[in-house]
Structures are given as C-alpha cells and as structure tokens.
N, C-alpha and C positions, 0 to 999 in steps of 0.2 A: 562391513555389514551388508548384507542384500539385501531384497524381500520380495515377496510373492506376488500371485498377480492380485489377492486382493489387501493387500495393505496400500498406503496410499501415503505420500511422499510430499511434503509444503515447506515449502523456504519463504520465507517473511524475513524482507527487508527490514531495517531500522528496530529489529526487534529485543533489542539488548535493554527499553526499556518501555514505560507507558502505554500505548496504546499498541504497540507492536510488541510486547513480549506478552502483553494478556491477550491477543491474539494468538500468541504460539502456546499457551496455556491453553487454551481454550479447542483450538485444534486436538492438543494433545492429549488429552481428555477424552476426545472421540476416539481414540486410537489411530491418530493419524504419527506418523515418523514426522520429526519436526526440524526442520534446518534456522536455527537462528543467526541470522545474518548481522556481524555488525561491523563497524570501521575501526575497531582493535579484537585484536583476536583471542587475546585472555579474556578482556570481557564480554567476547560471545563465546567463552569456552565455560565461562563461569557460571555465565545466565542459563546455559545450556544442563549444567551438574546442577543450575537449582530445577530444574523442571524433572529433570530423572528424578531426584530427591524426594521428589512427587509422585512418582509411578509413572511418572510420562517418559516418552520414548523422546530423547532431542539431543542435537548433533550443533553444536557451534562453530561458525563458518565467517573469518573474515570476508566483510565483504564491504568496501567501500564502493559506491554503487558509481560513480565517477572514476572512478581508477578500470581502465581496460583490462588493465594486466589479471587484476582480481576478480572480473567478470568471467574471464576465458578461463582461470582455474579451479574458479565453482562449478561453471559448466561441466568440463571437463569429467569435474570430481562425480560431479553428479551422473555423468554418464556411465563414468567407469564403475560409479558402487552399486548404482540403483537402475540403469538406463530409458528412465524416463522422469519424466517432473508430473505430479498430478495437479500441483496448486501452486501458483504463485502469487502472493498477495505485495504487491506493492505497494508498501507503509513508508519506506524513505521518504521524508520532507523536509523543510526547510521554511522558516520564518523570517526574512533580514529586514521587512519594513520599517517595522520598530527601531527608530534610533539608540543613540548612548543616553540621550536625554531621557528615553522613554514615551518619545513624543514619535504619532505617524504622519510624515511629510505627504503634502496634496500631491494627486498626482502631476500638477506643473512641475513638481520639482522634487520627484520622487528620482533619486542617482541610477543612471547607467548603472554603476556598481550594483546596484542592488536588484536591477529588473535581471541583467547577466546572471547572477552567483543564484539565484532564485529560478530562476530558468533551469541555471547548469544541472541543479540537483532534481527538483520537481518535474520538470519536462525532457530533457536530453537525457538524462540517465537515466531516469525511469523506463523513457523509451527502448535505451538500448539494449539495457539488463532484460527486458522483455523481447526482443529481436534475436538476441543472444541463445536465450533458453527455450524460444518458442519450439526449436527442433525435437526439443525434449517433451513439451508439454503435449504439443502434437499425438507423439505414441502413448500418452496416455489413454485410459480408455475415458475417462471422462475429462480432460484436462479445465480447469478454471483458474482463471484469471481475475484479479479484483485490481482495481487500482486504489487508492485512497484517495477520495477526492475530498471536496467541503461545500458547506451550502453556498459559499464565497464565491464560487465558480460557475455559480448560475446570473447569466445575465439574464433572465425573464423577474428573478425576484430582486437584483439591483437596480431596475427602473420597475417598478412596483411600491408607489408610496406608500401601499399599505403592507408589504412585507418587512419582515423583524431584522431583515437586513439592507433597508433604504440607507442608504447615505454612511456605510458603513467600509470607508474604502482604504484598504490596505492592496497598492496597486500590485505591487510585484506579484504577492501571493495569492492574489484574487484571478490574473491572467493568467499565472502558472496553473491551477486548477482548471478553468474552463479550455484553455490549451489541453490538459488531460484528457480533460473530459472529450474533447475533438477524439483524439487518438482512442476513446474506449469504444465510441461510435465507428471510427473505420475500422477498426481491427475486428471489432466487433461482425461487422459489414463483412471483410475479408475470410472470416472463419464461419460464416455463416451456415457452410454445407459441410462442419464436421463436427467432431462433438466437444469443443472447446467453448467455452461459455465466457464472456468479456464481459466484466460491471464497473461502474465506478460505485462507491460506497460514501455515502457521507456520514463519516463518527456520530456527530451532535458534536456538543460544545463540552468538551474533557476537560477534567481535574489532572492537568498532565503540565509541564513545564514549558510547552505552547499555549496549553490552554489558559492557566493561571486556575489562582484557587477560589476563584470566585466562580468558577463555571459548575452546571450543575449537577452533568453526570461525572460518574465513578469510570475507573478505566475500563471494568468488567462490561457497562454498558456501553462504553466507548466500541468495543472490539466487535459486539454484537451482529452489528451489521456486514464488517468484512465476513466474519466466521458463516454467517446467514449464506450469504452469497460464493466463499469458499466451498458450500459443501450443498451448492442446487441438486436439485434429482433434474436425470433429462428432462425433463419439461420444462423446465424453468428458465426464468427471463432469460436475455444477452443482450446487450448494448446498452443498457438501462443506465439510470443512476436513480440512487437507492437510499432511505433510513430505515432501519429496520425493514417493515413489509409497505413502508411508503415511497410511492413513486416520485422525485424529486424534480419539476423541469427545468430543461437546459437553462 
C-alpha cells in the first residue's frame, strides 16, 4: 500500500483493544490509514479486518513495544510502505500494583518487581518506540505525537487535599505516568522549531479492563482526548497535558 501526500498515516500502540482500538476506530473514521499495533500478531491482524469491516482503512502490526527486534521492523516497514509516520499515539500501558490479592501495597513496600516491569513498559519503551520512529514522524508535514498519560501522574493534584485524587496512591503506575509526562515536556521543548506537536493525554476513568466496570466513561469517551490532540491544526498546543479541551497540571 502507499499513499499520497495528503492522507495521513497513525500507528497506535496497545490498540488490539479498549481504549486503543477505539482510538484506531476513531482515527479511522477521519480517513486517517490506521496501523494497529499489538503484541500478537493475529490479534492485531484481526482487530485490523474488524475496522476495514467498517469502511476504515487499517493495517495490523505486531508490535510488542519492549521487544527491539519488533520496533526496528515496524519502523522499517513503515518506511518502506509509506515513508513517513504522521501520528503516533502511545496507548501501550501497564498496571502491576494491584496484587493477587487485589489489594494495592503502600508505597514502603510496594516490589522492586513491580516499579521495574511498570517502568519497562510505560516509560523505557514508550520512549524508545518514540526515538525509534521520530525519524519518520519528522518528514511528516504535521507529525503528532500523544502519549497516554493519567490524572495519576500529576503531582500538583496528589498533594492537593481537595483534589479527587488525594490519597490515591498506586505507586508504580502513578511514577510511570509523571516520568511520561517529564519526557512529553522535553521532547516537546526539543521539537519545538518544527511541526511536530507532543501531548500527553489523560483518558478520564474508562470502562476497560484497567479501568474496571465501575468507572464512568465508555471507551468511545475514553479515546476522545488522544484522537483530540492526534489530529491538532498548526496552532494548537505542544507539551501540554490534556482531557478533552482541559488543561491538566503537572
């Protein structure tokens, strides 16, 4: 497949389901060419046939976002079909606070294992599958960038008695997000004199299988704010973090 110079090209991590495949839905919908990225490759070849199934344009792409091997052959691929990236929304996460019990440990005694494996996914790989492709997002004529971030990852509203998320501490996954959120600020900083656009996004509180079913937005609402900021006109923010048309702080 090729395409022209004005169609427009988005690979979304983690997007084989929840809040990253209503993302690739929703992209796709615009008439954006959709790369669904997942860490088996039938089921992002699947999720991919359901979206065509739909009249959307979308392409299924192993992509375990920790594995090097399968960063360089996305890249690659991506270069060789299309040779550039216009969107990359970084949806890949990971939740491991939550024990077997069901119960979240304080942070005195929250495991090494769990700040590492929480890290590896949400901060080192994100980063790099962004390092990796930025070559590409580069030549695009508007390249964007989203990261997925959470309101978790604001330290101003965790020491904030009166904010909805006082005292609400899941450490691993809470560091891993404002660790993001650092990296949407430099990069951001970094590409500030071209036309590449850096945000982080925060979903809200999704009906998704991190979310659990007590939470009160739908996926379609969940995706809203990556898709928002996927598809800024030049003028619009960078380095931000975002819900919807709300500014989030650090």
């Amino acid at each position: 497949m090729s395409t022209n110079e004005t169609d427009r090209v988005a690979l979304v991590t983690g997007a084989v389901r929840g809040i990253g495949l209503e993302t690739a839905r929703q992209l796709g919908r615009l008439g954006i060419h959709v790369l669904v990225a997942g860490r088996r490759a039938a089921q992002a070849q699947e999720v991919a046939a359901q979206l065509r199934a739909e009249g959307l344009s979308a392409e299924g792409l192993l992509l375990d976002i920790v594995d090097d091997v399968q960063q360089i052959a996305v890249r690659d691929h991506i270069a060789a079909t299309f040779g550039r990236l216009d969107i990359l929304v970084n949806n890949a996460g990971i939740l491991l606070d939550r024990g077997a019990d069901g119960e979240v440990p304080p942070p005195s005694a929250t495991p090494m294992a769990v700040l590492r494996g929480t890290f590896d996914v949400n901060v080192f790989a994100t980063v790099q599958i962004t390092q990796t492709l930025l070559p590409l997002i580069v030549k695009a004529p508007a390249g964007r960038i989203v990261n997925l971030s959470s309101i978790l990852g604001s330290l101003t509203l965790h020491s904030d008695p009166e904010s909805s998320i006082y005292g609400k501490l899941t450490l691993a996954y809470d560091m891993s997000k404002t660790a993001l959120n650092a990296f949407t600020v430099h990069l951001a900083h970094e590409l500030r004199d071209t036309a590449v656009k850096v945000n982080s996004a925060h979903p809200g509180w999704v009906r998704t299988g991190m979310g659990g079913e007590q939470a009160p937005l739908d996926v379609a609402e969940g995706a809203q704010t990556s898709v928002r900021l996927a598809t800024l006109p030049a003028d619009g923010p960078t380095g931000g973090f975002f819900h919807l048309d709300q500014t989030l702080p650090w």
